[in-house]
Residue, then its C-alpha position, 0 to 999 in steps of 0.5 A: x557603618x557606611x561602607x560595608x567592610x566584607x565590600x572592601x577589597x583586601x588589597x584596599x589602600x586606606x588613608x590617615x592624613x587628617x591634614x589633607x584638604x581632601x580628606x572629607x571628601x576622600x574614599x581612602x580617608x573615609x573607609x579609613x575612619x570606619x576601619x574594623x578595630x579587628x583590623x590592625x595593619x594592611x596597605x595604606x596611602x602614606x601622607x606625603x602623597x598629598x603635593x600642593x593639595x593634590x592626592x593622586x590616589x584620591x577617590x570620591x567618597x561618592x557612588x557611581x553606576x558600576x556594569x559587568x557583563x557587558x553583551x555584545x549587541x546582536x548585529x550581524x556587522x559586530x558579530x563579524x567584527x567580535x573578534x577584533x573587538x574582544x582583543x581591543x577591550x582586553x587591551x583596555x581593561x588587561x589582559x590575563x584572563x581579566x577581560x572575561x571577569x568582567x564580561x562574565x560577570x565577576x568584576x564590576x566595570x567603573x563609569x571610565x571603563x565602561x566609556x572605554x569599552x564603549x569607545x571601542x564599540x564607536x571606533x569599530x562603527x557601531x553606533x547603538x547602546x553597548x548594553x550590560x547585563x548587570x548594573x548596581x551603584x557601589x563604591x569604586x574600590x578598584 
């Protein structure tokens, strides 16, 4: 088995449209073919989202480097500017107490959403590395 079924979130989107020209190379249609024979109903991508060979709930069966818990750099600049930043990243990432699950470590940030939070570092002048504190390669079932 490919995907590790306890790694899939409940709330994941699966998919079944063998006819999609996507379908080999697609995250929901993949995770779909290994679905747990215990698992007999959830969400799942209807077939008529595919318009002219396009699916905009397509994902790539691919892994990415995920981050969580990015720290703020040690700089007396962005110490003073951390405030304003913390608002601006939870804008980019929700709001609701989901900016502190993935600064906490709880939630693994995406490549997209890391560059966005990067941007955000960029935008306020900082110009070094916006580390993280953890790093793996996983799937993106977000």
């Amino acid at each position: 088995m490919k995907y590790i079924p306890q790694s899939i979130p409940p709330s994941w989107d699966y998919c079944f449209n063998a006819a999609c020209p996507m379908c080999d190379n697609c995250l929901r249609f993949q995770t779909g073919l290994e679905l747990p024979d215990d698992r007999q109903r959830g969400n799942a991508i209807y077939p008529n989202a595919l318009r002219n060979g396009r699916c905009r709930f397509f994902r790539p069966d691919e892994k990415m480097r995920m981050a969580t818990g990015f720290v703020v750099p040690d700089n007396r600049q962005m110490n003073s500017l951390f405030d304003a930043l913390r608002h601006q990243i939870a804008k980019v990432l929700g709001t609701g107490g989901t900016y502190y699950l993935y600064r906490n470590g709880k939630r693994w940030l995406t490549p997209v959403q890391q560059q966005a939070v990067e941007q955000v570092f960029r935008s306020a002048g900082y110009t070094g590395e916006v580390k993280y504190a953890m790093y793996r390669d996983d799937y993106d079932f977000t």
